[in-house]
C-alpha positions as CSV (number, residue, x, y, z in Angstrom):
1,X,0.0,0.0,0.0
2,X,1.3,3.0,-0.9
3,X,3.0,5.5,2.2
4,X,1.6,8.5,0.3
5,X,-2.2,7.7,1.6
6,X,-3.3,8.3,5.4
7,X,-3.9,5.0,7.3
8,X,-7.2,4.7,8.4
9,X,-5.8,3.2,11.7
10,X,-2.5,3.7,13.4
11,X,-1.0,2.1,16.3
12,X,1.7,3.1,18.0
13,X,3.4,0.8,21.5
14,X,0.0,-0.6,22.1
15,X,0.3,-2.2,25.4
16,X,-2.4,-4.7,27.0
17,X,-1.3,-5.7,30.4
18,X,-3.2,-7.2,33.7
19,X,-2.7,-7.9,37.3
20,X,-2.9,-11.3,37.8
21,X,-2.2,-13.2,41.5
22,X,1.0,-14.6,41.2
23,X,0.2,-18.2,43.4
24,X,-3.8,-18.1,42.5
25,X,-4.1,-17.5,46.1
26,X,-6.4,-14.8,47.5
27,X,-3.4,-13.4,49.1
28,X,-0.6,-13.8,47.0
29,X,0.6,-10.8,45.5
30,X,-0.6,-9.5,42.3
31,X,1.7,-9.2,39.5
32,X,1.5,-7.8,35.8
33,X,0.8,-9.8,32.7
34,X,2.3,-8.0,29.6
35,X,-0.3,-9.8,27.1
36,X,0.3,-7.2,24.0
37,X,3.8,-5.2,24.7
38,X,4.9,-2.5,22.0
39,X,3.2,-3.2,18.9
40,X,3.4,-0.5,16.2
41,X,1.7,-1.0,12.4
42,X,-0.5,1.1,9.8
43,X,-3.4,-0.2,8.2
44,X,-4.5,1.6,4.6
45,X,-8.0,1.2,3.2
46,X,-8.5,-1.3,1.4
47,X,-5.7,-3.4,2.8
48,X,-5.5,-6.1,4.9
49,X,-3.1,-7.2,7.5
50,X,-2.6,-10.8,8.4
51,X,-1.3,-11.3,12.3
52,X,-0.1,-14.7,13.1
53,X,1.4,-16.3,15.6
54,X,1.0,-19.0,18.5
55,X,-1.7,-19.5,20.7
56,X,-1.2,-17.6,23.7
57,X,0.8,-14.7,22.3
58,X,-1.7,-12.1,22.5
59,X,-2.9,-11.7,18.9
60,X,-7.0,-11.6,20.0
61,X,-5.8,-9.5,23.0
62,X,-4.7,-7.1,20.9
63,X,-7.9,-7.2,18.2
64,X,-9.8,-6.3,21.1
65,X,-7.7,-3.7,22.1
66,X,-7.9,-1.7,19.0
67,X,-11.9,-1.8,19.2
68,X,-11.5,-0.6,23.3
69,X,-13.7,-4.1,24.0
70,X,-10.6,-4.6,26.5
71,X,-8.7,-1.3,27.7
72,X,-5.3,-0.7,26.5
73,X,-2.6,0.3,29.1
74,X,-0.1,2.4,26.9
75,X,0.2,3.4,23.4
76,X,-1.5,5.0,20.9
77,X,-4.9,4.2,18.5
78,X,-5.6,6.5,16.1
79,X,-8.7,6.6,13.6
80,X,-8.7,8.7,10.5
81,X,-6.7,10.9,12.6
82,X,-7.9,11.0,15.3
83,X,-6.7,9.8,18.9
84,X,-9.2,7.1,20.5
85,X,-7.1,5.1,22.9
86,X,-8.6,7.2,26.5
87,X,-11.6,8.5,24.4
88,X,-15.2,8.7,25.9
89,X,-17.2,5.6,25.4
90,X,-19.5,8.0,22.9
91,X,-16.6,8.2,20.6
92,X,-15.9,4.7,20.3
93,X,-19.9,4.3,20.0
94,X,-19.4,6.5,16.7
95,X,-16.2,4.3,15.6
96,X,-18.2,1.4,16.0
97,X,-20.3,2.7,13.1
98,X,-17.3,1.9,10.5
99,X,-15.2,-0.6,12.6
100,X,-16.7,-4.1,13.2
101,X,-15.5,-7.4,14.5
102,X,-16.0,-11.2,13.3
103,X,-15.3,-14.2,16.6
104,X,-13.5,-17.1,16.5
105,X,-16.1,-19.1,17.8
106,X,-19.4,-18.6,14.9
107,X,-21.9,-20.1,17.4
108,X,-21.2,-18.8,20.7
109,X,-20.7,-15.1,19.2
110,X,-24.6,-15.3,18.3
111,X,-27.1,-15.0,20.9
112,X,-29.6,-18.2,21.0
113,X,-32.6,-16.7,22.2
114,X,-32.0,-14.2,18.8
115,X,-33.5,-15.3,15.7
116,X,-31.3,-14.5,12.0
117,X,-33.5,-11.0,11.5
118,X,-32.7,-9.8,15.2
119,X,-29.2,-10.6,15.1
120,X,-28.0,-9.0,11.9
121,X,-30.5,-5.7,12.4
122,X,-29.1,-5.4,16.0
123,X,-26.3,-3.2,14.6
124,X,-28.8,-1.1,12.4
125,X,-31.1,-0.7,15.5
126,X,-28.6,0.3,18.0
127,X,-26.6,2.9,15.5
128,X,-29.6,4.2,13.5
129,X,-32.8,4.3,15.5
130,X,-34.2,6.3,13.3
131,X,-34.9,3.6,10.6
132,X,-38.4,2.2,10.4
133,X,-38.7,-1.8,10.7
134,X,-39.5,-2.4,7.1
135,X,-36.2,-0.8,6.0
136,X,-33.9,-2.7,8.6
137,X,-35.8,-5.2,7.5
138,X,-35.0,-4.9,3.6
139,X,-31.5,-4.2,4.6
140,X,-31.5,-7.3,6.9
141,X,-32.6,-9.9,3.7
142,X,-29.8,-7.5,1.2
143,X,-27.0,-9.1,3.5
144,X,-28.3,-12.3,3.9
145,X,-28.1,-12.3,0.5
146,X,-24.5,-10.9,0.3
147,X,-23.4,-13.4,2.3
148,X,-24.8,-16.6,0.6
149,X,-27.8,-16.9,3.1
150,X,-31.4,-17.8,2.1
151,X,-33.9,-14.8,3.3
152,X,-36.5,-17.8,3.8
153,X,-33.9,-18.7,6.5
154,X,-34.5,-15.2,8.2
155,X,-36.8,-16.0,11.3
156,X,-34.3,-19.3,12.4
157,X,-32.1,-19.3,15.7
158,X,-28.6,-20.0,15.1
159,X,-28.7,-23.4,16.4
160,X,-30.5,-24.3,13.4
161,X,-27.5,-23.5,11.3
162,X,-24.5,-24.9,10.5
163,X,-20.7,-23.8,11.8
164,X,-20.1,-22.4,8.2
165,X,-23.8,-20.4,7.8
166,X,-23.3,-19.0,11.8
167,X,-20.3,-17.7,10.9
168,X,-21.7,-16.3,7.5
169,X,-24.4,-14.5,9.8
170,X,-22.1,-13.3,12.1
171,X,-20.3,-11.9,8.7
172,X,-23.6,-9.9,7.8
173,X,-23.9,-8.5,11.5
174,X,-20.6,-7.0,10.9
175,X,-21.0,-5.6,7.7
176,X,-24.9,-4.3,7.5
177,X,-23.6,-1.0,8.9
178,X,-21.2,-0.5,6.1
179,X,-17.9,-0.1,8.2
180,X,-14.3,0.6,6.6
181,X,-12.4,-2.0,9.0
182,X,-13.6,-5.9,10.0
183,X,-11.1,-7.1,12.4
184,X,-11.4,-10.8,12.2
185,X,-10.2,-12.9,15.2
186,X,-9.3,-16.5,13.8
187,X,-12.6,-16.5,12.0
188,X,-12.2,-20.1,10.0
189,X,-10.2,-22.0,13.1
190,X,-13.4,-23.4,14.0
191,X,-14.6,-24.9,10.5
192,X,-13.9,-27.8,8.1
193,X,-10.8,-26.7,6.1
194,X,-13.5,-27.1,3.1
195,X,-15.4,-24.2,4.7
196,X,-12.6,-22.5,5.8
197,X,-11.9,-21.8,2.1
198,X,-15.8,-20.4,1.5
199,X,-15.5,-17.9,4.0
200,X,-12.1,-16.6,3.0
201,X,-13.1,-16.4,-0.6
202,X,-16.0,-14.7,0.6
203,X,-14.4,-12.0,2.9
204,X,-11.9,-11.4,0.1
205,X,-14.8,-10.8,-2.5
206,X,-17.1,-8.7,0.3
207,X,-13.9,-6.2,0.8
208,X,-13.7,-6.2,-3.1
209,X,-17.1,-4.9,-3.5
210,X,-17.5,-2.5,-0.7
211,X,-13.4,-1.5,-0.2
212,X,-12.8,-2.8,3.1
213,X,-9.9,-2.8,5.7
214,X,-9.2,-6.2,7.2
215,X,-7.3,-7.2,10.2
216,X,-7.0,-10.9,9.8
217,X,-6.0,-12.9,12.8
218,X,-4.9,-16.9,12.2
219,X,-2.4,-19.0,13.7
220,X,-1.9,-20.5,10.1
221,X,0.5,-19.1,7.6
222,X,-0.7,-21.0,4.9
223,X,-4.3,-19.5,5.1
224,X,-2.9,-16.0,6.0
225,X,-0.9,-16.6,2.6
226,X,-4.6,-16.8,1.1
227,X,-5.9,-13.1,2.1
228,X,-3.2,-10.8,3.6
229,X,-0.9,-8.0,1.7
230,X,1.2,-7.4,4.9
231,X,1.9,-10.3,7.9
232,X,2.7,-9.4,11.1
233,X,4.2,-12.2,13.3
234,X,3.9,-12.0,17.0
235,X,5.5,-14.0,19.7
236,X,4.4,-13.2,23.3
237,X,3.0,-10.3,22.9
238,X,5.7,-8.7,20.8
239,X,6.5,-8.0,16.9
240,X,9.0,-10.6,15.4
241,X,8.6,-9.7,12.0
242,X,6.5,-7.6,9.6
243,X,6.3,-7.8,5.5
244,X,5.1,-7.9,2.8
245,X,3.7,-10.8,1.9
246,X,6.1,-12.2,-1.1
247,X,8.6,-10.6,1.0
248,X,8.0,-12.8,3.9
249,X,7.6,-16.0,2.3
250,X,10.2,-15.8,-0.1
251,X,12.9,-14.5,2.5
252,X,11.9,-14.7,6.0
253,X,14.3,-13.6,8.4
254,X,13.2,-13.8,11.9
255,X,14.1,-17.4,13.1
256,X,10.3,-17.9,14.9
257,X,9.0,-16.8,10.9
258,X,11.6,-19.4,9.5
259,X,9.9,-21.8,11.8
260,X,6.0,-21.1,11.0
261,X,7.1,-21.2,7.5
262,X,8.9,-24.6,7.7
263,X,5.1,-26.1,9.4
264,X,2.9,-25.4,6.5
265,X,2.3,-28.5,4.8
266,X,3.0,-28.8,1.0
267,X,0.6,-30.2,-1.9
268,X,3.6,-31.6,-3.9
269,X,4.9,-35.3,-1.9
270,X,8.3,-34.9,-3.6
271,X,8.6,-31.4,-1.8
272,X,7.0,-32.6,1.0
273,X,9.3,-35.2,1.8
274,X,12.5,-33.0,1.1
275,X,11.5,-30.2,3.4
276,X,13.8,-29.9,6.4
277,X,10.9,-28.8,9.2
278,X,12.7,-26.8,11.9
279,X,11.1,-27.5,15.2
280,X,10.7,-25.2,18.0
281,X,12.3,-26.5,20.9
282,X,10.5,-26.0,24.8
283,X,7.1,-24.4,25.1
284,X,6.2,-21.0,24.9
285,X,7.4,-19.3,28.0
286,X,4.7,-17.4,30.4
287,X,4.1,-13.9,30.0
288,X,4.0,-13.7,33.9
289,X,8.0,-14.4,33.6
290,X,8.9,-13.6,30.4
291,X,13.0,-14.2,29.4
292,X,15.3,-11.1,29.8
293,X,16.2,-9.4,26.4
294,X,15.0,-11.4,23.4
295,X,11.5,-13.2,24.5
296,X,12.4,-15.5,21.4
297,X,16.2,-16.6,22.8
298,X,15.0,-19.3,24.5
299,X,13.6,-21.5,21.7
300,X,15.6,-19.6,19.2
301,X,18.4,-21.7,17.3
302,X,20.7,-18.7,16.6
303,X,20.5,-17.0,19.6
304,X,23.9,-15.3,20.9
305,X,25.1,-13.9,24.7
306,X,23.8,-10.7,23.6
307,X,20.5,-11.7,23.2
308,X,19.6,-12.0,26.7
309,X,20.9,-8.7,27.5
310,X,19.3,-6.4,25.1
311,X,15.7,-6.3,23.8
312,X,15.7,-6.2,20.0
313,X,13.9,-3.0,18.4
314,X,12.0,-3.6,14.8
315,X,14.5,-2.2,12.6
316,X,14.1,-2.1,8.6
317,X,16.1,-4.6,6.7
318,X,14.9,-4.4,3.3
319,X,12.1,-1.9,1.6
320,X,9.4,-4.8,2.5
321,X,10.7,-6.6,6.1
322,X,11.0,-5.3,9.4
323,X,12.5,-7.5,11.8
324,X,13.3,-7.8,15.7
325,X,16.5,-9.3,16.2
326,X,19.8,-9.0,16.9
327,X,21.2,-11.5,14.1
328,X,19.0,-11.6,11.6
């Protein structure tokens, strides 16, 4: 995306962190979780950005961070310009107009005791009062339709539906307001991998048609591959590595990108089999005692003295990578 247009969203050193009790005793001392710790990106319009990373290093921590839905201990959010991380909850009412979120978990995002037509006018009847029923209602069956959904299927409760069509709902809630950015939080983890593929194809074709911002949040390379311009890789709550896309899977250069990459399975056997697969070693460390310096040194293959001393700073290696570390 070109650095001549003004991001529709900016962060700058977002931090998440929480006070947890140390022992899980009632009087142990509390200490402080760093979940999302100095992350820093743009997002254009029309772009999308693909975050990936483990479980447990703070990717849908900080989707719901951006969207205030958990608050944000330092940093910087800023919308079109305009500074939201401290703002009044009436100004991220009005940013909730054009920014929108899609769940991991299709089902339990939906609220069973709401049919299809409440659930996807919600959002039209809490932003725009104003409208009378018949219209939310039009507008209701127009995105049903968007989405691949049957308006005969209009007055059913989500448990009549399938993982694939509650997710496809939850797609039109998001979208009936017409919003510039969908942040979606692992949105195909939960589905068939033959499913998977119809709901990337169709949020890829929806931000076609009506120029949307996507954050994209996956744990899987291979699909982030499928939908993103620019990846971000975390790793316990920090930025490893941001590219370009080509960029990143043609020359990785963080070790913990090298080793994501090295995962994704190939469709050709003969490629398969002469892959060398470069496993992690250990688990991921807690962020309640994070390592000194590098968080990645631990499990990293290449690691040096140096990197438990000093903590690597994103610094720009080529036109297209960013990378946080000391060797790469």
């Amino acid at each position: 995306m070109s650095e001549t247009h003004s991001p529709l969203l900016s962060v700058r050193d977002l931090e998440v962190q929480f006070k947890v009790r140390g022992g899980g005793w009632p009087w142990s001392a509390k200490r402080v979780l760093k979940a999302v710790n100095g992350i820093s990106f743009d997002l254009y319009p029309g772009e999308t950005l693909g975050i990936v990373g483990e479980s447990g290093c703070g990717k849908s921590t900080l989707a719901r961070a951006i969207l205030n839905l958990i608050p944000s201990s330092a940093g910087s959010i800023v919308w079109m310009g305009s500074e939201m991380r401290g703002a009044a909850p009436t100004r991220w009412m009005d940013l909730r107009k054009d920014a929108q979120m899609v769940f991991q978990d299709p089902l339990a995002s939906l609220n069973p005791r709401m049919n299809v037509a409440q659930i996807i006018g919600e959002p039209l009847r809490t932003h725009q009062p104003q409208l009378p029923a018949d219209e939310v209602l039009r507008r209701v069956k127009a995105m049903m339709l968007r989405v691949g959904l049957d308006e005969s299927q209009i007055y059913r409760y989500p448990h009549e539906f399938s993982g694939g069509q509650c997710q496809r709902i939850g797609i039109a809630r998001a979208l009936v307001l017409g919003p510039k950015l969908i942040i979606c939080d692992e949105p195909v983890s939960a589905l068939d991998v033959s499913i998977q593929a119809q709901i990337i194809n169709l949020l890829k074709d929806l931000q076609k048609e009506m120029g949307l911002a996507l954050v994209f949040i996956a744990h899987d390379l291979a699909v982030v591959k499928h939908v993103s311009q620019r990846i971000l890789v975390m790793y316990l709550g920090r930025t490893m590595e941001i590219a370009d896309k080509e960029a990143l899977y043609a020359d990785p250069r963080h070790p913990y990108t090298r080793a994501l990459l090295s995962a994704i399975p190939s469709a050709d056997p003969r490629r398969e089999r002469a892959k060398v697969i470069q496993l992690l070693q250990g688990d991921l460390p807690s962020p309640m005692d994070p390592p000194s310096g590098c968080v990645f040194r631990t499990r990293c293959p290449v690691a040096i003295a140096q990197c438990a001393q000093e903590v690597p700073l994103l610094r720009r290696l080529t036109p297209q990578t960013e990378v946080a570390c000391l060797v790469a």
